[in-house]
C-alpha positions as CSV (number, residue, x, y, z in Angstrom):
1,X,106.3,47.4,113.9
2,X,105.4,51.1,114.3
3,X,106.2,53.9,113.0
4,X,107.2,57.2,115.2
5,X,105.1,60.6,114.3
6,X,107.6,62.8,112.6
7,X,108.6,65.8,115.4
8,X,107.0,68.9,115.5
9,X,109.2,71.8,114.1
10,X,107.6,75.4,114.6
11,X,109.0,76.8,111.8
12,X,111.0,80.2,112.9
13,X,110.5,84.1,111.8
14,X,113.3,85.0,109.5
15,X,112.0,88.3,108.7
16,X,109.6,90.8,108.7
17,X,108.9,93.3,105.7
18,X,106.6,95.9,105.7
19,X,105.5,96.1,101.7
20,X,106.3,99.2,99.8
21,X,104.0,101.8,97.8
22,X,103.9,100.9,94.1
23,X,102.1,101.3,91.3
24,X,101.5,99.0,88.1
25,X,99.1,99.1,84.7
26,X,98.0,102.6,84.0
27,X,98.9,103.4,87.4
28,X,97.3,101.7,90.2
29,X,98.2,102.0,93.4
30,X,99.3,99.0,95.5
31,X,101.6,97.8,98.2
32,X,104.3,95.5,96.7
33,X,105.3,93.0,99.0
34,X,107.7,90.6,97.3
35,X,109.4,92.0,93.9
36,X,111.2,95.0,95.4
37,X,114.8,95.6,96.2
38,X,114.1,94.5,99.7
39,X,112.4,91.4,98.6
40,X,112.7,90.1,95.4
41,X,111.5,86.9,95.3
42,X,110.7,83.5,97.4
43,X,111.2,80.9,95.4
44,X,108.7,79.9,93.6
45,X,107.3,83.1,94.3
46,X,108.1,86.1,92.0
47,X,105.9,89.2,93.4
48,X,103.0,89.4,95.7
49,X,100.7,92.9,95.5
50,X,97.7,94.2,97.8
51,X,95.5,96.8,96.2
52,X,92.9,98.2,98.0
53,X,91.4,101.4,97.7
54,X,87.9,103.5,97.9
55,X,89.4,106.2,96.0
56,X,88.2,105.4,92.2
57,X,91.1,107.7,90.7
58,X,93.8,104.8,92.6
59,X,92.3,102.4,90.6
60,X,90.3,103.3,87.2
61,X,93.0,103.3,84.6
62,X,93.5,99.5,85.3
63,X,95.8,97.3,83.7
64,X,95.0,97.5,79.8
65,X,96.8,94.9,77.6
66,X,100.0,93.5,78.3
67,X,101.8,90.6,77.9
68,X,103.0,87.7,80.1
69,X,105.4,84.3,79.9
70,X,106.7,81.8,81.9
71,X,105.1,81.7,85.0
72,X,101.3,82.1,86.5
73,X,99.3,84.8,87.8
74,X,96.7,84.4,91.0
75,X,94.1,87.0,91.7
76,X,92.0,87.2,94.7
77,X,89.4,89.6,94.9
78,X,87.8,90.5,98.8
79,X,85.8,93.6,97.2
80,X,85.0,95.4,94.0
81,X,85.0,93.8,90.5
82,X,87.4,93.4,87.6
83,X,86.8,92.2,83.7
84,X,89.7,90.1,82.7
85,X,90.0,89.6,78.8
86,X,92.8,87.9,76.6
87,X,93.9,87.8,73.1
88,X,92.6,84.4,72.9
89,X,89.0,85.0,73.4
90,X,88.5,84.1,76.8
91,X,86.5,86.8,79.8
92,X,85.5,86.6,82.8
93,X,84.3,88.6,85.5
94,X,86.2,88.7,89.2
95,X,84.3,89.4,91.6
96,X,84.4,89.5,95.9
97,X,85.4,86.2,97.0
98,X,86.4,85.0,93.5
99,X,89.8,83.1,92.4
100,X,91.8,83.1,89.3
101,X,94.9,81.1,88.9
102,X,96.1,81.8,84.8
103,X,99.0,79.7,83.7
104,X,100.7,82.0,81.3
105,X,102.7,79.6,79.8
106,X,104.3,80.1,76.6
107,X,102.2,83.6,75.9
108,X,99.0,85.5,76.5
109,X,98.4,89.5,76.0
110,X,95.4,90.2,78.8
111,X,94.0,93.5,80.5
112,X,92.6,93.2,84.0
113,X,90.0,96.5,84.2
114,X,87.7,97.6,86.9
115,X,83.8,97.4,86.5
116,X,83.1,100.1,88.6
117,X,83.9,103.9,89.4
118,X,83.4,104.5,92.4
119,X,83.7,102.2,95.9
120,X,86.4,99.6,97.3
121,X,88.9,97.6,95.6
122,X,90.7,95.3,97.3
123,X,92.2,91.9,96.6
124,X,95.8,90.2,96.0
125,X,97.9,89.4,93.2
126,X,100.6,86.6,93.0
127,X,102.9,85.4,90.7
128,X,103.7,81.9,91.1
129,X,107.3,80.7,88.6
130,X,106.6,77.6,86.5
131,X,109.6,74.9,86.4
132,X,111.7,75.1,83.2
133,X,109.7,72.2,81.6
134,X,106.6,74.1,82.0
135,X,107.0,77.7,80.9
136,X,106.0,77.3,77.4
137,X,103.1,75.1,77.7
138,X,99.6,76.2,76.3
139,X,98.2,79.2,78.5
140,X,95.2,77.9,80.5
141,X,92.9,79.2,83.5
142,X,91.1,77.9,87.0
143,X,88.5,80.6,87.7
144,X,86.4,80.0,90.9
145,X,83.2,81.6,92.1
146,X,83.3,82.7,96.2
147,X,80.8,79.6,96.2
148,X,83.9,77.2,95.1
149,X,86.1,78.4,97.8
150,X,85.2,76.1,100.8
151,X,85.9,77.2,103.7
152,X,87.0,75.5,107.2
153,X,87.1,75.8,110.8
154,X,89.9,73.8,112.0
155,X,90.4,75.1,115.4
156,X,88.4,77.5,117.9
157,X,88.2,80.9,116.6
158,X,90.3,79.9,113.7
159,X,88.4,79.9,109.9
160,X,90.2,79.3,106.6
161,X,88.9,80.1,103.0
162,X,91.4,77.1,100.6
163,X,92.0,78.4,97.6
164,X,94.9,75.7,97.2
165,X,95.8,72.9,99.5
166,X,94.1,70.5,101.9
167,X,92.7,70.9,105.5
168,X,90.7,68.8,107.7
169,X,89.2,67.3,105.2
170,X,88.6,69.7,102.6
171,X,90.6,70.5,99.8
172,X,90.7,74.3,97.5
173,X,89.7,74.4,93.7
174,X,93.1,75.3,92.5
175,X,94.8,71.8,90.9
176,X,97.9,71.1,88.6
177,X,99.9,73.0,89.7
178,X,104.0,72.0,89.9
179,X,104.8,74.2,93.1
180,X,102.2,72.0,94.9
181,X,100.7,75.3,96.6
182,X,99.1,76.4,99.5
183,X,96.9,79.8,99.3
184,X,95.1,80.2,102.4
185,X,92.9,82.9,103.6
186,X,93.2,82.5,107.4
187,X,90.8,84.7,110.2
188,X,91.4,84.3,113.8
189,X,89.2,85.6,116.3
190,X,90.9,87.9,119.2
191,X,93.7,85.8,121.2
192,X,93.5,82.6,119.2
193,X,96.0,80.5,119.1
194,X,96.3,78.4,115.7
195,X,99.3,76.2,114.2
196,X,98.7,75.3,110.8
197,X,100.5,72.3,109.2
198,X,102.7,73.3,106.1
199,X,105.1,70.7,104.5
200,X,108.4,71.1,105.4
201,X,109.6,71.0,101.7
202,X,107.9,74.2,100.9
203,X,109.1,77.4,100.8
204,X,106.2,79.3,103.5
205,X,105.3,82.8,104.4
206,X,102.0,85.0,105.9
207,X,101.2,88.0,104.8
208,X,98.9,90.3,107.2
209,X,96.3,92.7,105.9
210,X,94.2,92.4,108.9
211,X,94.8,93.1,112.7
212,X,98.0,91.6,114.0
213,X,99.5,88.7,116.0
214,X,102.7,87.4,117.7
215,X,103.8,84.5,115.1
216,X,106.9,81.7,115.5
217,X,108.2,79.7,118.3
218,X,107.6,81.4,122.0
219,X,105.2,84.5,120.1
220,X,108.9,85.5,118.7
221,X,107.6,87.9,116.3
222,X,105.2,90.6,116.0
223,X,103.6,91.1,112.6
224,X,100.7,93.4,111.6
225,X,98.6,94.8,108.9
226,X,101.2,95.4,105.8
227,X,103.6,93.1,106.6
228,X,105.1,89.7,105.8
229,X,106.8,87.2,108.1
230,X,108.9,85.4,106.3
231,X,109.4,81.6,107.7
232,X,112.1,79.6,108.2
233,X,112.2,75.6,107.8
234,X,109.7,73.2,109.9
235,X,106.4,71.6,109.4
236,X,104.3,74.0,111.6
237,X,103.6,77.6,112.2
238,X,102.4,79.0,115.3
239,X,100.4,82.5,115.4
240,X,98.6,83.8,117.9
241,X,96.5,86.9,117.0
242,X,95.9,89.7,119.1
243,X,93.2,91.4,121.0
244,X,91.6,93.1,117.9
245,X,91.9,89.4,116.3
246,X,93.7,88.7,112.2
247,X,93.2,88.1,108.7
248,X,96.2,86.6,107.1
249,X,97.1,84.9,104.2
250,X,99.1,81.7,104.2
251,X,101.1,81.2,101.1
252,X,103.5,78.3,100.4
253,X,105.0,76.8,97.6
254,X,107.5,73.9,96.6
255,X,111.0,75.8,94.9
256,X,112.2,75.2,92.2
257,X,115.6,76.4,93.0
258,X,115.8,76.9,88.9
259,X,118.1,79.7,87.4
260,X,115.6,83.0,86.9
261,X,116.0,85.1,84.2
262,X,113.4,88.3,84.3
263,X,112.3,90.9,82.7
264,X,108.9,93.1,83.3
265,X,106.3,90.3,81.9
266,X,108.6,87.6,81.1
267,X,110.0,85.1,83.4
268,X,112.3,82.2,81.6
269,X,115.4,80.6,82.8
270,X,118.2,82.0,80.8
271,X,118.6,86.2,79.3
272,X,118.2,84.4,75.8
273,X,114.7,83.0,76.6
274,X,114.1,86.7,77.5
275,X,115.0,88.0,74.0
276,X,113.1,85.5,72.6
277,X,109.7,86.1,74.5
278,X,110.3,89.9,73.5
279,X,110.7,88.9,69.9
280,X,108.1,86.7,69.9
281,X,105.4,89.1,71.0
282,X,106.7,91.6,69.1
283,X,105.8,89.3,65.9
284,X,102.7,88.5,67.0
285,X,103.4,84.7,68.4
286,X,101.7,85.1,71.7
């Protein structure tokens, strides 16, 4: 007896945003993407934020100390380098190419701060919610090298960097994690036609910070540099990039479809979890 191939589903374009100047820490610039008015969440993901600048005075200040709970943080890094430190002991060094995926968990107080002063920084930050059962775990850390990160060419003209997920194959450092993730780093050469696979229980959207392309069923959309398409329900995603080519990341991630309850640095379920966290850092129990 055998067993049909599920359909093919080219998951539609619901919308495109354009991200929105912000600022965060001691006052770097970024472009928020999700966590503003416009956008303020995907379930499971709470905020996604592009900084990049050459301009050293966009960037310096850094984030000094602050405190996080309940869900995790993901930093990519394409150029520049930052120290990370914690109130636990731990540092580390991020540098172009490198990964870090911190489960917050049930407290940490970190600073993220630049090691240079002058020259590009550019790279992502994501926050990714953890399911009720999870948010006051132990904090904990997956830190990858650009050497960890493999990378794949699943189709011509198409290359993808797997931070999180499987392809042809190969499968991206980052494990463990409840949402089930996929954090891809896709680059398509000019006019390439590419239809990744995403599952259809997740929760999908691309995020452009390179070039442009024509993305969902019969090249429905336009998206560029700065802005999100956010996708619909289906098991595949076409894009086809345009003549000056793309660089895109892929980002997908089981819901949780959980009550949120937010505030700055804390993410819980319920506004009394919230008083809580800000009572417990205030005594000192991170």
């Amino acid at each position: 007896m055998s067993t049909a191939n599920p359909a093919v589903i080219s998951r539609p374009v619901t919308r495109i945003v354009r991200g929105v100047p912000a600022s965060d820490g001691a006052g770097v610039k970024l472009n928020r993407v999700i966590g503003t008015s416009i956008v303020p969440d995907i379930d499971p993901f709470l905020m996604l934020d592009e900084f990049r600048s050459d301009q050293a005075g966009d960037y310096i200040a850094g984030f000094p100390d602050h405190p996080h709970r309940g869900f995790e943080t993901v930093t990519y890094m394409l150029a520049g380098r930052m120290r990370h430190q914690d109130n636990h002991g731990h540092s580390g060094l991020m540098v172009p190419g490198s990964v870090q995926w911190m489960t917050a968990g049930r407290g940490i107080v970190h600073s993220e701060m630049p090691e240079q002063e002058d020259g590009l920084m550019w790279g992502f930050q994501l926050w990714v919610n953890l399911p009720a059962q999870d948010k006051m775990n132990a904090p904990r850390y997956q830190e990858f090298p650009p050497e960890s990160i493999p990378v794949v060419r699943p189709a011509s003209g198409a290359e993808v960097k797997l931070i999180a997920g499987e392809l042809a194959g190969a499968t991206g450092p980052v494990q463990g994690i409840a949402t089930r993730p996929l954090y891809w780093d896709i680059s398509l050469a000019p006019d390439t036609t590419y239809s990744p696979l995403v599952p259809d229980s997740h929760q999908a959207f691309l995020y452009f910070f390179q070039g442009d392309a024509m993305v969902g069923p019969n090249d429905g959309h336009h998206a560029e540099q700065g802005q999100m398409a956010v996708l619909g329900s289906g098991n595949t995603i076409k894009i086809r990039s345009g003549n000056k080519g793309a660089r895109l990341l892929l980002i997908a991630g089981q819901p949780l479809r959980e009550p949120v309850a937010r505030y700055g640095p804390f993410v819980m379920n319920t506004q009394d979890e919230i008083h809580q966290a800000f009572q417990d850092y205030r005594e000192g129990r991170f």
